[in-house]
C-alpha positions as CSV (number, residue, x, y, z in Angstrom):
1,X,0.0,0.0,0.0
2,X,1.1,3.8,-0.8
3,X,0.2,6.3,1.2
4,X,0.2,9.8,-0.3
5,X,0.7,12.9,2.0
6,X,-1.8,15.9,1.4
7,X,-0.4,18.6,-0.7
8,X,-0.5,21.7,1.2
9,X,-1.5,25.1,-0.3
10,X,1.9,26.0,-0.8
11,X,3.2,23.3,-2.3
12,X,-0.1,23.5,-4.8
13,X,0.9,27.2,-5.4
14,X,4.7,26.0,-5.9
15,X,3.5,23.7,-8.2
16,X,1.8,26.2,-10.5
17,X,4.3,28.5,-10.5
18,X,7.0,26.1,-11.6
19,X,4.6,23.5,-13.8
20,X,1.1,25.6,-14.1
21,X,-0.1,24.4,-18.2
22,X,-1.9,27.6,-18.5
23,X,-0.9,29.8,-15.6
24,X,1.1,33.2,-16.4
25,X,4.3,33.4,-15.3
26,X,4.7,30.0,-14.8
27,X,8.2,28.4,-15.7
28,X,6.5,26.4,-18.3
29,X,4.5,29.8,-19.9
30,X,7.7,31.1,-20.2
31,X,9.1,28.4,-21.9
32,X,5.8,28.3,-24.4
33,X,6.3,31.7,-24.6
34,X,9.8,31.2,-26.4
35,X,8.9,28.0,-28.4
36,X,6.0,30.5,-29.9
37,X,8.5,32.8,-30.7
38,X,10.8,30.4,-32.5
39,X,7.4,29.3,-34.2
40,X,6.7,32.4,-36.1
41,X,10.4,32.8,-36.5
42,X,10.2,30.0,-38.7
43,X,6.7,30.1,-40.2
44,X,5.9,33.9,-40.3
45,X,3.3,33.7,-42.8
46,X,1.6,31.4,-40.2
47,X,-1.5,33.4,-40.8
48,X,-1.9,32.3,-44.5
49,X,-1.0,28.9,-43.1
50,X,-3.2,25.8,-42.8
51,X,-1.9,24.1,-39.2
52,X,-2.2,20.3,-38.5
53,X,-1.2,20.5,-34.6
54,X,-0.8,16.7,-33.6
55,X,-1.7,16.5,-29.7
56,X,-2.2,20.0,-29.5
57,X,-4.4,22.0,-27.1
58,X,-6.5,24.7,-28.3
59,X,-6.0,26.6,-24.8
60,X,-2.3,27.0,-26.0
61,X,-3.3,28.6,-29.2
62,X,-5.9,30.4,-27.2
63,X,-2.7,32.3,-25.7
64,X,-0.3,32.1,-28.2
65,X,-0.8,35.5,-30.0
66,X,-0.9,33.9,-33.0
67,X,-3.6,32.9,-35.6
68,X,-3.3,30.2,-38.1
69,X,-5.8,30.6,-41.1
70,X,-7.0,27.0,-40.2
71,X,-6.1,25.0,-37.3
72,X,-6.9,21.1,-37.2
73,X,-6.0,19.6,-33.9
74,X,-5.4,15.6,-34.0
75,X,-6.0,14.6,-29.9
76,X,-7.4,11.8,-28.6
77,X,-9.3,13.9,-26.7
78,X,-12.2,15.9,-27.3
79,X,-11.9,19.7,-26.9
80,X,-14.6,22.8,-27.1
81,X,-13.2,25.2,-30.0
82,X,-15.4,28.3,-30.2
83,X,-12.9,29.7,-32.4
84,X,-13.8,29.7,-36.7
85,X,-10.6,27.7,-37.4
């Protein structure tokens, strides 16, 4: 048997500072924060573009900044898209 501790609310707040998906300022925003850079670095006509994101979220696209003309997400999840990709 494993017994699991309780996480406290600091170490929840720790955890989405460092690891928080979606959470500004988290260590892992900043990090998608420069991957989207180097993304329209390389693709800067991304707006003319027709995107096939395999396993992609559309909350990340959400925040990206940038706009694909289409966007086709491939999850094996379903996801609400509001958007008119």
């Amino acid at each position: 048997m494993v017994t699991v501790a309780p996480v406290t609310p600091l170490g929840e707040a720790l955890t989405r500072r460092v690891v928080g998906d979606f959470e500004a300022g988290s260590l892992s925003a900043k990090a998608r924060s420069r991957r989207w850079k180097l993304f329209l670095e390389t693709f800067p006509e991304v707006d003319e573009m027709t995107v096939l994101d395999v396993g992609g979220d559309v909350r990340a696209w959400r925040l990206a900044g940038v706009r694909p003309k289409h966007l086709v997400l491939l999850n094996i999840f379903p996801q609400e898209v509001e958007e008119d990709w």
